[in-house]
N, C-alpha and C positions, 0 to 999 in steps of 0.2 A: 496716179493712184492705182493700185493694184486690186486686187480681188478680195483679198484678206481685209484689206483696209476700209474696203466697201461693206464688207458683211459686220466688222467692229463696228463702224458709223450707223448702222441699219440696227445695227442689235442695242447701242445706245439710245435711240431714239426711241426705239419699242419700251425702253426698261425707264422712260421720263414718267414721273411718277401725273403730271401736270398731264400728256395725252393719256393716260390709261385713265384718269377722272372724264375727259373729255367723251370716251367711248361706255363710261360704268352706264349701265342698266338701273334705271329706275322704276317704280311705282308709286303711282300718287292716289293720296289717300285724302277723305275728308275726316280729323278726330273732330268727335264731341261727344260731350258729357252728360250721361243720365244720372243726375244728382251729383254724388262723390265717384259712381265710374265711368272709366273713360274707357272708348271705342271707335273703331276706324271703320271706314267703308272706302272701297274704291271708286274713286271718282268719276269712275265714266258710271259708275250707279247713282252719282246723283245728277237732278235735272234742277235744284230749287231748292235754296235757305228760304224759310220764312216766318216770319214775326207774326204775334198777334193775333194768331187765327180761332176766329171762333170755332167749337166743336160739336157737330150734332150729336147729340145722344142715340141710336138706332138701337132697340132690344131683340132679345136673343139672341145675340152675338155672343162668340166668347167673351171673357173679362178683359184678353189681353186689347180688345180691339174697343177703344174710343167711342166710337162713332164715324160719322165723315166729317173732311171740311172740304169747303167750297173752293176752289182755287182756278182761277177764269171762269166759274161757272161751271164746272166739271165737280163729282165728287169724288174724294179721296179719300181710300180706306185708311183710318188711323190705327197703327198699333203703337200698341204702350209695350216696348220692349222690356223695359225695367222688371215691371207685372209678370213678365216669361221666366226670368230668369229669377229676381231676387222676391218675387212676390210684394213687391212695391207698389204702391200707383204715382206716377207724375202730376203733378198739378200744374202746368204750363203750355201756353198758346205757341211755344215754337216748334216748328215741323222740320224735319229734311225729305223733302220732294224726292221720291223715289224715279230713275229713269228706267223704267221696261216697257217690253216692248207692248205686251198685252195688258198689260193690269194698271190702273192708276190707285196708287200705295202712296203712303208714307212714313216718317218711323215720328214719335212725340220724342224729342230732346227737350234739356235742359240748355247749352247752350250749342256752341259752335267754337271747338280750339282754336284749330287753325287748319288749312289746308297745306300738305307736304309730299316730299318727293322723297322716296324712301330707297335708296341702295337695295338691292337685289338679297345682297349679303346679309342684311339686316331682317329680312323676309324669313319666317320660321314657318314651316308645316305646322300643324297638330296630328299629334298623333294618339292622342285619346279616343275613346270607343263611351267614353258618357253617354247620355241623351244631351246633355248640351251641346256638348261639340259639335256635333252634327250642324249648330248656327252656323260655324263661324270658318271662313275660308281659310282664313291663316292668323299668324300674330306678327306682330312689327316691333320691334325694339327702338323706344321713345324715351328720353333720356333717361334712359337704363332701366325702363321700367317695359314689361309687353304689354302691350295692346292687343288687346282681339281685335280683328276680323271681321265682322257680320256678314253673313252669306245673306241677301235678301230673296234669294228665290226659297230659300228652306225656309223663309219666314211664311212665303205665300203657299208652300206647300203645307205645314202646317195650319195655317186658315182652311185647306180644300179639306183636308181629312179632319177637321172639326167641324166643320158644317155639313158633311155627309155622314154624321155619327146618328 
């Protein structure tokens, strides 16, 4: 076998459509749904799916913020994302457990999609300059439909500049 022949056989292998999936870049996300929308979060942000949680009431807080719930005996800031954005409120005990590093958060969903691995390719910027935007890290293309993002640290930065007002 010659040299020529070596670099054909090298260059076929490279152009197998089966290893270039095996090397594709992903991101994994958790969708779920606040009421009729739907929204993703990246999954090393969550710590915790949970059912059924009672919610404390605590006053003067902003509106978007629930209360707490109790979760091992820890409390956890509740916010009502829907509230932020569509001026909704949720009526629903399910939580997703936020994982940071400082804060114990949570966000009130409606349910829980599914969890997914998302192609790189499929990952979009935002490139809007709204006041919402600012939520949301990126969108995902989810059977042909986008999904936002949720940035959870712009969630919590939002709490710090409402409660120093």
């Amino acid at each position: 076998m010659d040299n020529q022949e070596l670099l054909e056989r090298l260059h076929q292998r490279n152009d197998d459509p089966e290893k270039k999936k095996e090397h594709q870049e992903f991101r994994k996300y958790v969708v779920f749904n606040l009421n009729t929308f739907v929204f993703a979060i990246p999954a090393e942000d969550v710590r915790e799916i949970s059912f059924d949680n009672t919610i404390y009431y605590v006053p003067f807080l902003p509106p978007y913020i629930k209360g707490f719930a109790n979760r091992h005996g820890q409390p956890y800031t509740v916010f009502d994302v829907l509230l932020l954005f569509k001026n909704e409120s949720l009526d629903t005990g399910a939580l997703l457990i936020l994982n940071l590093p400082q804060d114990q958060a949570c966000l009130l969903i409606t349910d829980v999609d599914e969890i997914i691995k998302v192609p790189l390719e499929q990952v979009h910027s935002i490139s809007s300059e709204d006041e919402d935007s600012k939520y949301f890290l990126e969108s995902i293309t989810l059977n042909e439909q986008e999904v936002f993002v949720l940035n959870s640290h712009r969630l919590l930065e939002r709490l710090e500049m409402d409660l120093d007002r």
